[in-house]
mmCIF file of the N, C-alpha and C atoms, coordinates in Angstrom:
data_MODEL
# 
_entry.id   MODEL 
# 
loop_
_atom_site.group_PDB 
_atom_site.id 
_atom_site.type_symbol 
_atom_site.label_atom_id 
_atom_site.label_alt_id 
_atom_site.label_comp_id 
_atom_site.label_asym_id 
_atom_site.label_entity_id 
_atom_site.label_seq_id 
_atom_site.pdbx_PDB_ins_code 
_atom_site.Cartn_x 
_atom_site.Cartn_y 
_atom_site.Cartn_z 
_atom_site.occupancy 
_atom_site.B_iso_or_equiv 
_atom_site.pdbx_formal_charge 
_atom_site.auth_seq_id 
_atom_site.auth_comp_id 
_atom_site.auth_asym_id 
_atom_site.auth_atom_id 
_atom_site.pdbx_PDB_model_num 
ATOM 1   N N  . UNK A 1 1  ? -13.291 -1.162  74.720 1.00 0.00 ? 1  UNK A N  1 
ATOM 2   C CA . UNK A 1 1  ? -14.063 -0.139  75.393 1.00 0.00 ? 1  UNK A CA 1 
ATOM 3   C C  . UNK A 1 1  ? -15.545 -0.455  75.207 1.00 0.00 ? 1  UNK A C  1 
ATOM 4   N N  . UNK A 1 2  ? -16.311 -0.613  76.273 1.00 0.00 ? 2  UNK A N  1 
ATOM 5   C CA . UNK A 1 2  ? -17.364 -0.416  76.253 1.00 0.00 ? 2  UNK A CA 1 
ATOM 6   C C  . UNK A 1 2  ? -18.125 0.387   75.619 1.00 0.00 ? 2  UNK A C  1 
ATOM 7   N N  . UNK A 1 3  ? -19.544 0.570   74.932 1.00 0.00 ? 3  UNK A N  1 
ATOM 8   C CA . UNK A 1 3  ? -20.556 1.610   74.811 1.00 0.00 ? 3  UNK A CA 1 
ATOM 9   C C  . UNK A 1 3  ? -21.547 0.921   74.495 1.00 0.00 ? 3  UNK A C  1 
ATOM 10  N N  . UNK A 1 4  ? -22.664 1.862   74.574 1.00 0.00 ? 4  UNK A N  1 
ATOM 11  C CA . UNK A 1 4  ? -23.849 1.219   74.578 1.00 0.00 ? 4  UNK A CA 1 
ATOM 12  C C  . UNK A 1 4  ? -24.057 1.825   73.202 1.00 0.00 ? 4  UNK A C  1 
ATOM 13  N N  . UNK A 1 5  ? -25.577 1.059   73.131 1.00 0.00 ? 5  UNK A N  1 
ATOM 14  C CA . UNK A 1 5  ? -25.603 0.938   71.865 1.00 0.00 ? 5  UNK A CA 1 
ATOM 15  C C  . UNK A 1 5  ? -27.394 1.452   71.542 1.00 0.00 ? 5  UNK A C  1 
ATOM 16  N N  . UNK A 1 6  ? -27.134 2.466   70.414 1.00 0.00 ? 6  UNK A N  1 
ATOM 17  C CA . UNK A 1 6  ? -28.409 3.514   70.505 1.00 0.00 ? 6  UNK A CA 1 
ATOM 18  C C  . UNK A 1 6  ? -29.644 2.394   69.839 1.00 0.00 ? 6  UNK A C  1 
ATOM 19  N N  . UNK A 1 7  ? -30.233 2.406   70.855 1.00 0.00 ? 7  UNK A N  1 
ATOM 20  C CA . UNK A 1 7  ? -32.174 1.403   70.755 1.00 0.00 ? 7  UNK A CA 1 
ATOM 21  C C  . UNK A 1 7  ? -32.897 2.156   69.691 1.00 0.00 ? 7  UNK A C  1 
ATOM 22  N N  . UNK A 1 8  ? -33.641 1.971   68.760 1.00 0.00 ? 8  UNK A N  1 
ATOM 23  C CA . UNK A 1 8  ? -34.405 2.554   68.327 1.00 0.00 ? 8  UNK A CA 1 
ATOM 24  C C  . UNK A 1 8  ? -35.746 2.584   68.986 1.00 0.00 ? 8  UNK A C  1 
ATOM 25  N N  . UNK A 1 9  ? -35.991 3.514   69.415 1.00 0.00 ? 9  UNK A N  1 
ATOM 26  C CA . UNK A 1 9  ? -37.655 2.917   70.243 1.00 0.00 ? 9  UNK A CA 1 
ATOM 27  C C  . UNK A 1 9  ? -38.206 3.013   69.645 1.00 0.00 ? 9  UNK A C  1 
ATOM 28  N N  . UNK A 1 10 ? -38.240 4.162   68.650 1.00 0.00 ? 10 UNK A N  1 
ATOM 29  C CA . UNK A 1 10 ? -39.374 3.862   67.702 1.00 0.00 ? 10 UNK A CA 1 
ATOM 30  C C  . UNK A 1 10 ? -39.588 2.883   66.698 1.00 0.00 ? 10 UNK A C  1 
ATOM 31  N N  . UNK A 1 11 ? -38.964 1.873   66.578 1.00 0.00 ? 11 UNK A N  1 
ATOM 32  C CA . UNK A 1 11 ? -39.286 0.534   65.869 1.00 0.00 ? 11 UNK A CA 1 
ATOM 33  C C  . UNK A 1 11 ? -39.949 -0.541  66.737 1.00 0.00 ? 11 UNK A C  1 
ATOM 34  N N  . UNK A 1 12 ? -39.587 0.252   68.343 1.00 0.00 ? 12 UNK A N  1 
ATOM 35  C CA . UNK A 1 12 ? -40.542 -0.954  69.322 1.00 0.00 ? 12 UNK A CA 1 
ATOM 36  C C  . UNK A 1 12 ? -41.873 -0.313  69.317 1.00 0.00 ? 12 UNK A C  1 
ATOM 37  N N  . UNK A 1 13 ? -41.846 0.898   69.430 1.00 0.00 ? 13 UNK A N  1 
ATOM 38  C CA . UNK A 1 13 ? -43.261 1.471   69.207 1.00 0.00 ? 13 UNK A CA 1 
ATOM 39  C C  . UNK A 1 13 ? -44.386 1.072   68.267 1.00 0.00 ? 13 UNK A C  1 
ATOM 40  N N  . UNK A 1 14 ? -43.548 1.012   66.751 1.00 0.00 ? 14 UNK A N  1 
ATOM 41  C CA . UNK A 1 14 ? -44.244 0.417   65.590 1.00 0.00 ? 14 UNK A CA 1 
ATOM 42  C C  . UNK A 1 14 ? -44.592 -1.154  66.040 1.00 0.00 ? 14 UNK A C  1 
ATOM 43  N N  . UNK A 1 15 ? -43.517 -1.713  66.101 1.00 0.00 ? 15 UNK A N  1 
ATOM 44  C CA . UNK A 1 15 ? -44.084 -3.339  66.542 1.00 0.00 ? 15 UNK A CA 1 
ATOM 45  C C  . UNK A 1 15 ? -44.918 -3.512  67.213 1.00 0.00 ? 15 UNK A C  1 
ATOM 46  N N  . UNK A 1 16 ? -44.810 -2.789  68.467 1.00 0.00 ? 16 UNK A N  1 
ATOM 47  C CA . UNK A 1 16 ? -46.080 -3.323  69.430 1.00 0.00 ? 16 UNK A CA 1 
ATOM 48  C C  . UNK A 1 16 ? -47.234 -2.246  68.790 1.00 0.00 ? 16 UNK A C  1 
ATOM 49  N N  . UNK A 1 17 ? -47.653 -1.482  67.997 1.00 0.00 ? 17 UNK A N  1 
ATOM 50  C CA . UNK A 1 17 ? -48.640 -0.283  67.973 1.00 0.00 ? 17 UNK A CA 1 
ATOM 51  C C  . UNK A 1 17 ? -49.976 -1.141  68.062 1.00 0.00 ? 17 UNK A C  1 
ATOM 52  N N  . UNK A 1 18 ? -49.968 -2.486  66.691 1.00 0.00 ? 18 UNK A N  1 
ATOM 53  C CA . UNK A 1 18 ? -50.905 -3.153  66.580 1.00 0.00 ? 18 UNK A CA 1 
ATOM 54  C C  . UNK A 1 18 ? -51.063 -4.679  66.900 1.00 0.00 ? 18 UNK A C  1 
ATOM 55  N N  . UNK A 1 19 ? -50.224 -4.445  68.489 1.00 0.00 ? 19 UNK A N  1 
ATOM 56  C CA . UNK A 1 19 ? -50.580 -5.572  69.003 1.00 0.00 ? 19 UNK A CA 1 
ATOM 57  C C  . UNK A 1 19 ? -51.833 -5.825  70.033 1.00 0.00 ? 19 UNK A C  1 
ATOM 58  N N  . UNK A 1 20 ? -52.651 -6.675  70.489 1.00 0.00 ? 20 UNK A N  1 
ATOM 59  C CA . UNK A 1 20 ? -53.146 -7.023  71.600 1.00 0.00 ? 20 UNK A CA 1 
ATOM 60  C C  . UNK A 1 20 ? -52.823 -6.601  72.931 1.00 0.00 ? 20 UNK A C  1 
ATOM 61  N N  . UNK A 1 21 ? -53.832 -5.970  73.658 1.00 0.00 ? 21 UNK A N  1 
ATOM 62  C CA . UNK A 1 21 ? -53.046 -5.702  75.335 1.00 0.00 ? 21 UNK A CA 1 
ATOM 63  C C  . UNK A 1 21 ? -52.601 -7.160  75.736 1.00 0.00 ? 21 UNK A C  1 
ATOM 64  N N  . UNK A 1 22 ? -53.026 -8.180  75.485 1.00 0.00 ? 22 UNK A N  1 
ATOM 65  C CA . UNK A 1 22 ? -52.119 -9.527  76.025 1.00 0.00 ? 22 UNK A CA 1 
ATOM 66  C C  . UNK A 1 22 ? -51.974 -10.666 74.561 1.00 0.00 ? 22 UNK A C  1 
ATOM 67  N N  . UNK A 1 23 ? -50.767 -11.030 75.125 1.00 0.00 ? 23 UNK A N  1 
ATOM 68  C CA . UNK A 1 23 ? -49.875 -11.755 74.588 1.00 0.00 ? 23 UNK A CA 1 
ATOM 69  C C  . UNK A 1 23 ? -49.899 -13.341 75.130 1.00 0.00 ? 23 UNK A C  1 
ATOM 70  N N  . UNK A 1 24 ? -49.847 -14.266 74.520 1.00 0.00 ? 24 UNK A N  1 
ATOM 71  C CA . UNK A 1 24 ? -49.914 -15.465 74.904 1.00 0.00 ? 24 UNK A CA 1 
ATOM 72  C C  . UNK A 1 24 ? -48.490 -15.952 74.511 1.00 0.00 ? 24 UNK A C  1 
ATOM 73  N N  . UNK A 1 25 ? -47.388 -16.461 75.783 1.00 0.00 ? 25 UNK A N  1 
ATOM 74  C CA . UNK A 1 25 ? -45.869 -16.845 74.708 1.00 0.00 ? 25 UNK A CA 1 
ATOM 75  C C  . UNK A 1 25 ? -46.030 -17.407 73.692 1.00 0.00 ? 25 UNK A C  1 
ATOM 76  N N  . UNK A 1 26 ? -46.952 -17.665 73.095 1.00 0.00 ? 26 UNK A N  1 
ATOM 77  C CA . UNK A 1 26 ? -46.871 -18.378 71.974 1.00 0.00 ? 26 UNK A CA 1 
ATOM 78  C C  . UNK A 1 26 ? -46.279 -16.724 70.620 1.00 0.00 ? 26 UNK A C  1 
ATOM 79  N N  . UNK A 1 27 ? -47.583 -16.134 70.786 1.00 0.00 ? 27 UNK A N  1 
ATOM 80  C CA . UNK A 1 27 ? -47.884 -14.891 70.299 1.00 0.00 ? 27 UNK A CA 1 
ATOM 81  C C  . UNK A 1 27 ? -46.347 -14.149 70.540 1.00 0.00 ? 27 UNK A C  1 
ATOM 82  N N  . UNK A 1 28 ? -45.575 -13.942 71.663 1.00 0.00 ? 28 UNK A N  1 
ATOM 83  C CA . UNK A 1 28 ? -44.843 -13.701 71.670 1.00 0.00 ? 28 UNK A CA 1 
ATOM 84  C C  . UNK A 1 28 ? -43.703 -13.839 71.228 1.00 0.00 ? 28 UNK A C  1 
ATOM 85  N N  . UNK A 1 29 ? -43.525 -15.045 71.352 1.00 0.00 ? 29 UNK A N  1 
ATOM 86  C CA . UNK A 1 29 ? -42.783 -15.881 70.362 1.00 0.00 ? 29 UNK A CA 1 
ATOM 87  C C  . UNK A 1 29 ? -42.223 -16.138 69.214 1.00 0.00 ? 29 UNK A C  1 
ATOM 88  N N  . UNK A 1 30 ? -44.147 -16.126 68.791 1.00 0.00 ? 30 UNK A N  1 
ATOM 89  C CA . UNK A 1 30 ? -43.639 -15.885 67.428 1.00 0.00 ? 30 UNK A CA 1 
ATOM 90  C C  . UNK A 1 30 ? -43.113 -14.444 67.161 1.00 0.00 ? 30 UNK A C  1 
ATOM 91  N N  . UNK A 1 31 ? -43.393 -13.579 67.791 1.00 0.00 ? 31 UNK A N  1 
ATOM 92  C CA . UNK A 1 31 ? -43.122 -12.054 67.068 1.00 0.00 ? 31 UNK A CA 1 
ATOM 93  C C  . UNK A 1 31 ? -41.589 -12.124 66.948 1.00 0.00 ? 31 UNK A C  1 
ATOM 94  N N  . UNK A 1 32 ? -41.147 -12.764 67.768 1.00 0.00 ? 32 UNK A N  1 
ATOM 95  C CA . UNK A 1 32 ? -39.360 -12.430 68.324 1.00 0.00 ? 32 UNK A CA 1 
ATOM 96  C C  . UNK A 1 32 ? -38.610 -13.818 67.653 1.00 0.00 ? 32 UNK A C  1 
ATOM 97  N N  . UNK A 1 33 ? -39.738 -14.480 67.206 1.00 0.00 ? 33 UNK A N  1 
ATOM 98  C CA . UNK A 1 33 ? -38.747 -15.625 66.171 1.00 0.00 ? 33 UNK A CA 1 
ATOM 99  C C  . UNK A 1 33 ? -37.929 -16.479 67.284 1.00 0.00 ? 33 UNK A C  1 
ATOM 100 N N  . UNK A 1 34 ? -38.164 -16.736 68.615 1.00 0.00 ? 34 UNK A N  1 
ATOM 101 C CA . UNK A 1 34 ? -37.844 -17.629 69.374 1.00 0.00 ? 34 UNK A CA 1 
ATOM 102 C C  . UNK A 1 34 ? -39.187 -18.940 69.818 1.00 0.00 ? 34 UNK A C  1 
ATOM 103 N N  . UNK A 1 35 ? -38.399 -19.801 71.016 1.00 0.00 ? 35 UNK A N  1 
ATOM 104 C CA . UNK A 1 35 ? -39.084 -20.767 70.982 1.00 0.00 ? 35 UNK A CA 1 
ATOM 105 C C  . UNK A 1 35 ? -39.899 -20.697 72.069 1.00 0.00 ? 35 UNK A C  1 
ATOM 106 N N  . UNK A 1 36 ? -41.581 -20.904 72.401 1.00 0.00 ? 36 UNK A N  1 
ATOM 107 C CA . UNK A 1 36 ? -42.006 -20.748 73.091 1.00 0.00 ? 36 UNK A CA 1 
ATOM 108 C C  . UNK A 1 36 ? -41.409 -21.110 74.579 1.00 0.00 ? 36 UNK A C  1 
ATOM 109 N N  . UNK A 1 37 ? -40.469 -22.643 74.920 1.00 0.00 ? 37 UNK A N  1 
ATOM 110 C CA . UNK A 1 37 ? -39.870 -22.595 75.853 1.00 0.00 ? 37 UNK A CA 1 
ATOM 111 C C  . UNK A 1 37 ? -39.128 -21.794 75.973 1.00 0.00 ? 37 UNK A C  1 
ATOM 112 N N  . UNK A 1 38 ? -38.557 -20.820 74.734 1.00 0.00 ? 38 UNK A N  1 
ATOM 113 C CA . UNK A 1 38 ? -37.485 -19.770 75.387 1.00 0.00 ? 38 UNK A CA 1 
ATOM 114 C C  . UNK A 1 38 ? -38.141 -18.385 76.353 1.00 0.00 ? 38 UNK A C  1 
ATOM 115 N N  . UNK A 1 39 ? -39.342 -18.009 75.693 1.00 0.00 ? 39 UNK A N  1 
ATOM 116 C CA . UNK A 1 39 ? -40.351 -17.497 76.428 1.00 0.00 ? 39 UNK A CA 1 
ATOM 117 C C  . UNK A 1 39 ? -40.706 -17.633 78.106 1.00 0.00 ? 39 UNK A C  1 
ATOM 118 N N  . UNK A 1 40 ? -41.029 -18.663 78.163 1.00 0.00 ? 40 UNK A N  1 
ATOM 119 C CA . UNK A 1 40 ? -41.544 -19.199 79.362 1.00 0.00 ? 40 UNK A CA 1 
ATOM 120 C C  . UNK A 1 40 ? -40.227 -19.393 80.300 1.00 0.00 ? 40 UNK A C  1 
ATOM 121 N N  . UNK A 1 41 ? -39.229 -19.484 79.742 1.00 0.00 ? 41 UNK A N  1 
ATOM 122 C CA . UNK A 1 41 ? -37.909 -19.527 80.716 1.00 0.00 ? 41 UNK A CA 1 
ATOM 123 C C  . UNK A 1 41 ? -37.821 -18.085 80.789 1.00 0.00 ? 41 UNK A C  1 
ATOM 124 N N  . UNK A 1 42 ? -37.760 -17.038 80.202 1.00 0.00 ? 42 UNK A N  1 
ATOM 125 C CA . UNK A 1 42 ? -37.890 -15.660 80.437 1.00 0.00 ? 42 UNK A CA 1 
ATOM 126 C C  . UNK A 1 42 ? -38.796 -14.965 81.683 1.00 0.00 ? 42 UNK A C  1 
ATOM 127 N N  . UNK A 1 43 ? -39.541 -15.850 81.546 1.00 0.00 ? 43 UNK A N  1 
ATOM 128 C CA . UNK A 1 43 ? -40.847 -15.640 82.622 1.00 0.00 ? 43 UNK A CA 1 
ATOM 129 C C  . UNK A 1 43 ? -40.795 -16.185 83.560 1.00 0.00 ? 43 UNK A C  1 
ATOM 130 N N  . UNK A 1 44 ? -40.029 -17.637 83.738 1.00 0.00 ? 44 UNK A N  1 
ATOM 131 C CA . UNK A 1 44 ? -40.071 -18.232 85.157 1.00 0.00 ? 44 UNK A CA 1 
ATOM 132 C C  . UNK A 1 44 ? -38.392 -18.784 85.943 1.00 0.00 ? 44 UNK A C  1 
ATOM 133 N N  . UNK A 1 45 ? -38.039 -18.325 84.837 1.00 0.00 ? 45 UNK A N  1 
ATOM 134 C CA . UNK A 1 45 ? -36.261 -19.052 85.265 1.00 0.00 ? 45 UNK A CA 1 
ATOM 135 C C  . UNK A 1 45 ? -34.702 -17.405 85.252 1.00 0.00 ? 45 UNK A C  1 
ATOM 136 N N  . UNK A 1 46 ? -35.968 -16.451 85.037 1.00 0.00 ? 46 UNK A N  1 
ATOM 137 C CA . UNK A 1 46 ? -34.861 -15.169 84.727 1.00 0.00 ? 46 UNK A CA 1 
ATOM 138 C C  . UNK A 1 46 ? -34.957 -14.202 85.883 1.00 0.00 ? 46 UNK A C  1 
ATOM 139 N N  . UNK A 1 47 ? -33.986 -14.787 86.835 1.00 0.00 ? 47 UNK A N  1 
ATOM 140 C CA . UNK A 1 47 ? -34.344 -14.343 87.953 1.00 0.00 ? 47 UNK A CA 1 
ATOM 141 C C  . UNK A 1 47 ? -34.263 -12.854 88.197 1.00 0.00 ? 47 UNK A C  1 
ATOM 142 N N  . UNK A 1 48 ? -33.333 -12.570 87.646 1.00 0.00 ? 48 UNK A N  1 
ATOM 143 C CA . UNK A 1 48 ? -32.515 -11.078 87.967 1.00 0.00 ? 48 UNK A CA 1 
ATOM 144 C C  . UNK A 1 48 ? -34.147 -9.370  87.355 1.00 0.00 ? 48 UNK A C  1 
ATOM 145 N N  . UNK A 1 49 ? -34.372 -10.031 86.107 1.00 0.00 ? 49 UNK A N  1 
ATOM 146 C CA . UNK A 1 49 ? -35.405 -9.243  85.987 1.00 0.00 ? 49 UNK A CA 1 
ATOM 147 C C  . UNK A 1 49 ? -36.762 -10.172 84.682 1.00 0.00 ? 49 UNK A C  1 
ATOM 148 N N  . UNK A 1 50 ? -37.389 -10.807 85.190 1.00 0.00 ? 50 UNK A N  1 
ATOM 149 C CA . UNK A 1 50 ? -37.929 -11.804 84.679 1.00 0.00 ? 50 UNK A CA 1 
ATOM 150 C C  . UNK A 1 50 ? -39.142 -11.014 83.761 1.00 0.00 ? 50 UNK A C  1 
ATOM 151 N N  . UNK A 1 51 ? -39.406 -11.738 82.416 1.00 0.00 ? 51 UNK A N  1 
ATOM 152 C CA . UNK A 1 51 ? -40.823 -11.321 81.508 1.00 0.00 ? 51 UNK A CA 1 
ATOM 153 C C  . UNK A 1 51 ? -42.037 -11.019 82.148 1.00 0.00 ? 51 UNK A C  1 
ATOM 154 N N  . UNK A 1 52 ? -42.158 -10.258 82.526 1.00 0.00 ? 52 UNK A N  1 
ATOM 155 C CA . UNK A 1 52 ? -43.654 -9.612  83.767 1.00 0.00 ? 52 UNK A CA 1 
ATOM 156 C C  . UNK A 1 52 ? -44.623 -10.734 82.617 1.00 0.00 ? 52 UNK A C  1 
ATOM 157 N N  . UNK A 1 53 ? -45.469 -11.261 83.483 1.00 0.00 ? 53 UNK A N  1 
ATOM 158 C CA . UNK A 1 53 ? -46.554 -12.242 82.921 1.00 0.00 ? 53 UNK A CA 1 
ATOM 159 C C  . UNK A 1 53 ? -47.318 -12.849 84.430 1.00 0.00 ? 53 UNK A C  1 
ATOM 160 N N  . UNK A 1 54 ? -48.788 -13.117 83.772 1.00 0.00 ? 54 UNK A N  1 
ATOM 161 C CA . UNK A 1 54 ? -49.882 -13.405 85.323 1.00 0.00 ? 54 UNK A CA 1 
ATOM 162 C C  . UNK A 1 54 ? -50.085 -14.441 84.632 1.00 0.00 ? 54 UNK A C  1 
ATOM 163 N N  . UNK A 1 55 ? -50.145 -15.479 85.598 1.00 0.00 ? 55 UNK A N  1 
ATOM 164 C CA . UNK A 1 55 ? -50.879 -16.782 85.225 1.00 0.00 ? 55 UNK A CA 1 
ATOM 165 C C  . UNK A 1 55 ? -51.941 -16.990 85.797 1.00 0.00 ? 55 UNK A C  1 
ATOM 166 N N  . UNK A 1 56 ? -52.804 -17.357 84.708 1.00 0.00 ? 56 UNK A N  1 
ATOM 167 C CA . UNK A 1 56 ? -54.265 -17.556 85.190 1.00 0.00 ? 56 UNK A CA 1 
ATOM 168 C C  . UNK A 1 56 ? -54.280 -19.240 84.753 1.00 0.00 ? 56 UNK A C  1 
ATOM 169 N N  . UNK A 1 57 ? -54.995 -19.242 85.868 1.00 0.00 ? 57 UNK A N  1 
ATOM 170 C CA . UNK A 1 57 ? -54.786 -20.818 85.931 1.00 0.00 ? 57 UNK A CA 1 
ATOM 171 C C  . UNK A 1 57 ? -53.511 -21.574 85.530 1.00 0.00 ? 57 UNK A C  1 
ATOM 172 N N  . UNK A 1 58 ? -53.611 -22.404 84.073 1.00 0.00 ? 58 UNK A N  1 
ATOM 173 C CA . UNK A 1 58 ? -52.452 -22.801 83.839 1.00 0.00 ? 58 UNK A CA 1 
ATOM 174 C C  . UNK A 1 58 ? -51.858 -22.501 82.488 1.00 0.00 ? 58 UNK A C  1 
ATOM 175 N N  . UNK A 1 59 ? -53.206 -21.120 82.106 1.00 0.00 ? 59 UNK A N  1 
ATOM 176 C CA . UNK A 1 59 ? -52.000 -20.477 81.003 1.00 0.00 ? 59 UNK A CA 1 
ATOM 177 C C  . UNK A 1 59 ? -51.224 -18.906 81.383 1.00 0.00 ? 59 UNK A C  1 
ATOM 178 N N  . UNK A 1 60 ? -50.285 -18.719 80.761 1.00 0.00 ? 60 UNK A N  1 
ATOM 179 C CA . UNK A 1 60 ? -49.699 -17.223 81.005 1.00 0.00 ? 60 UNK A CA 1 
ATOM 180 C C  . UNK A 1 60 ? -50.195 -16.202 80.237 1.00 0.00 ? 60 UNK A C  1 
ATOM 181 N N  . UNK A 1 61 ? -50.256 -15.130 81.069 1.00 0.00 ? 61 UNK A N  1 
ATOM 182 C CA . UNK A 1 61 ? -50.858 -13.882 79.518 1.00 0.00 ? 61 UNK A CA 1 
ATOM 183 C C  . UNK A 1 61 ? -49.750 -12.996 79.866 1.00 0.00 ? 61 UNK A C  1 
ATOM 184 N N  . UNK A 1 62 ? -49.424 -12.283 78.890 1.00 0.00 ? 62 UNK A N  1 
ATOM 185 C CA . UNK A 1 62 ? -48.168 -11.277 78.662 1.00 0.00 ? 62 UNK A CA 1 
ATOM 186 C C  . UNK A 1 62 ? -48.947 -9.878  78.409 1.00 0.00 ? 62 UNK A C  1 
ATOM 187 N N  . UNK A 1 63 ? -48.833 -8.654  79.911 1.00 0.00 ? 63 UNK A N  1 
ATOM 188 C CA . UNK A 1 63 ? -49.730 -7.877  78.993 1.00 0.00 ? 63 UNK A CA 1 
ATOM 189 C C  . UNK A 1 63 ? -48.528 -6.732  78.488 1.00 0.00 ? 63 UNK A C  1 
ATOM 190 N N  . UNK A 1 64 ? -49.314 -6.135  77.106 1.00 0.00 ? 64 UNK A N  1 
ATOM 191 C CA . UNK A 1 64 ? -48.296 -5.608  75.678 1.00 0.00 ? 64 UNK A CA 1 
ATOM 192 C C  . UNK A 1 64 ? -47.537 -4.788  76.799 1.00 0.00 ? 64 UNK A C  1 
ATOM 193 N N  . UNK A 1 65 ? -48.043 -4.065  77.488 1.00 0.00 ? 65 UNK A N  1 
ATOM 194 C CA . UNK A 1 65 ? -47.463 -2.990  77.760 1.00 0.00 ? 65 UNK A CA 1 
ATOM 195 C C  . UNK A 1 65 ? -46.180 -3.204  78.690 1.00 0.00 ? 65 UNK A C  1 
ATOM 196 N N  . UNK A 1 66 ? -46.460 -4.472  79.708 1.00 0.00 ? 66 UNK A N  1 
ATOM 197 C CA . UNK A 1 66 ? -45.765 -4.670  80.248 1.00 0.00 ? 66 UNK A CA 1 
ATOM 198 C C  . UNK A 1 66 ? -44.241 -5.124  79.471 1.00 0.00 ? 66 UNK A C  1 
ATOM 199 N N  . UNK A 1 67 ? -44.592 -6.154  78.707 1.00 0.00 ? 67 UNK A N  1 
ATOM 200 C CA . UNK A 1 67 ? -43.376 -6.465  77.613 1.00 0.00 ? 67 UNK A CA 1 
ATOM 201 C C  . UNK A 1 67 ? -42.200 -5.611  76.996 1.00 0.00 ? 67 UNK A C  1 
ATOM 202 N N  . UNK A 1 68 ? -43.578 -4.876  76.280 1.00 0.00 ? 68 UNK A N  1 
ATOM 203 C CA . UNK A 1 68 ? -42.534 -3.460  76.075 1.00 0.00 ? 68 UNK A CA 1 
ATOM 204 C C  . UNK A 1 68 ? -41.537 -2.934  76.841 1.00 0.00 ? 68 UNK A C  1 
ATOM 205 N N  . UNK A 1 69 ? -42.311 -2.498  78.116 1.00 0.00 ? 69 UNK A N  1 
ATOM 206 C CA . UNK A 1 69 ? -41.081 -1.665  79.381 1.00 0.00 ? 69 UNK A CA 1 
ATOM 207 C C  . UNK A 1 69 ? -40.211 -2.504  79.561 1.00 0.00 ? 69 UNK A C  1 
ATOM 208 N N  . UNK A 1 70 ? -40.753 -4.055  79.448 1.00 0.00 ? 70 UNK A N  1 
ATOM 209 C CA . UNK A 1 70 ? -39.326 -5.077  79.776 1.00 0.00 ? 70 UNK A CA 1 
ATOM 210 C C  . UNK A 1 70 ? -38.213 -4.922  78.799 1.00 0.00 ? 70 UNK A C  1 
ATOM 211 N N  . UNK A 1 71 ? -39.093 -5.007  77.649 1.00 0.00 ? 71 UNK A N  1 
ATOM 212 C CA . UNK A 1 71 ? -37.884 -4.775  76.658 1.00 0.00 ? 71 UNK A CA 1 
ATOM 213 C C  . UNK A 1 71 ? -36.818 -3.645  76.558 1.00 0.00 ? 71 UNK A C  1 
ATOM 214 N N  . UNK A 1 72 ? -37.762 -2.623  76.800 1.00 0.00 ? 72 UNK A N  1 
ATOM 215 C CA . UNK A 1 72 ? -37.118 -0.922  77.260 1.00 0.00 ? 72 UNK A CA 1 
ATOM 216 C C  . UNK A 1 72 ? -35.624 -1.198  78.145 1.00 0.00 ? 72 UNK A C  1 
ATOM 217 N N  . UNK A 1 73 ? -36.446 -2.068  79.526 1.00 0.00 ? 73 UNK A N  1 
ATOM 218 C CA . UNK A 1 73 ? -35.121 -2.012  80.671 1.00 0.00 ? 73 UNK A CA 1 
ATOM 219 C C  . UNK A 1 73 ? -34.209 -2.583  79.946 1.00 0.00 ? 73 UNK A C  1 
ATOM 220 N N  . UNK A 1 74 ? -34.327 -4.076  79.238 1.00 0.00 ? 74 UNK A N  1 
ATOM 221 C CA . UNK A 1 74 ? -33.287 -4.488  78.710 1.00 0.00 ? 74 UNK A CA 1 
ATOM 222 C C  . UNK A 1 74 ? -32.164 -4.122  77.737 1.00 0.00 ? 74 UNK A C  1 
ATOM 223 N N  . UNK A 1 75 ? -32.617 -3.211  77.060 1.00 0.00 ? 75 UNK A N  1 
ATOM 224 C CA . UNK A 1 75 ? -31.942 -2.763  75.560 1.00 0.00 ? 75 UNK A CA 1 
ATOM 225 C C  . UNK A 1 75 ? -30.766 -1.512  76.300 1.00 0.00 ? 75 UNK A C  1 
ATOM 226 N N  . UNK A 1 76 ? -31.536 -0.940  77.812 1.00 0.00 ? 76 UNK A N  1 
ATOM 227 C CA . UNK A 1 76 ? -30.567 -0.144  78.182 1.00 0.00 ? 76 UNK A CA 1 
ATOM 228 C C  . UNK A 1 76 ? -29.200 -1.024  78.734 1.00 0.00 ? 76 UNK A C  1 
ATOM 229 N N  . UNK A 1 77 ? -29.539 -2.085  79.391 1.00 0.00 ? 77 UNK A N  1 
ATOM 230 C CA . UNK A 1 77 ? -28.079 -3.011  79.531 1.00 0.00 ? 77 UNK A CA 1 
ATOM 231 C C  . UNK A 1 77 ? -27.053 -3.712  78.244 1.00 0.00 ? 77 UNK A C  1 
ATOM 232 N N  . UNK A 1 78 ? -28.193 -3.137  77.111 1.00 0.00 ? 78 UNK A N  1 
ATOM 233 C CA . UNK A 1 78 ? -26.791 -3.612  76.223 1.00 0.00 ? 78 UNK A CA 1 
ATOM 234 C C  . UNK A 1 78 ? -25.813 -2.978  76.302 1.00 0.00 ? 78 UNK A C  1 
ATOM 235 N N  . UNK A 1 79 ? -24.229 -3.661  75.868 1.00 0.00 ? 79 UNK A N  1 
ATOM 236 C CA . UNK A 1 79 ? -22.905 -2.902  75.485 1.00 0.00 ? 79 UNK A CA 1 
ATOM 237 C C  . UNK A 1 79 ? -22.332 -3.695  74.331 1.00 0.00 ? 79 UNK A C  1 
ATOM 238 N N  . UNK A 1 80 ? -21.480 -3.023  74.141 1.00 0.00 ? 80 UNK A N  1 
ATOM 239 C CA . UNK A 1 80 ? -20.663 -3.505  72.723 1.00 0.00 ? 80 UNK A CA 1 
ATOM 240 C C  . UNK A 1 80 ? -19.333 -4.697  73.647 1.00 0.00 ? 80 UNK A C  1 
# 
């Protein structure tokens, strides 16, 4: 049987409280203990609902807020 599985938001709240309005995947990265290419495939290869990020020129900036809500949508598609 399926169920979902209760998010704490308020631990995403704390994480991001004292972050930067933008994020560089690196920055990101590191927060989430993945690899910056895993990042950047989030952002350019995830089609269905991809890491909101603007590229300026030829680096990416992640802004906080946006991340967050991404993270938000995602945590509601978890199931057991």
């Amino acid at each position: 049987m399926n169920q979902h599985r209760v998010f704490d938001v308020t631990a995403l709240d704390d994480m991001f409280a004292d972050l930067p309005k933008t994020l560089s995947p690196e920055q990101a990265a590191e927060l989430f203990g993945v690899t910056v290419i895993t990042i950047r495939n989030l952002i350019t290869k995830h089609s269905d609902d991809p890491l909101p990020a603007i590229k300026i020129g030829k680096v990416w900036v992640i802004l906080r807020d946006d991340f967050k809500a991404w993270l938000l949508r995602r945590s509601n598609n978890i199931t057991d």
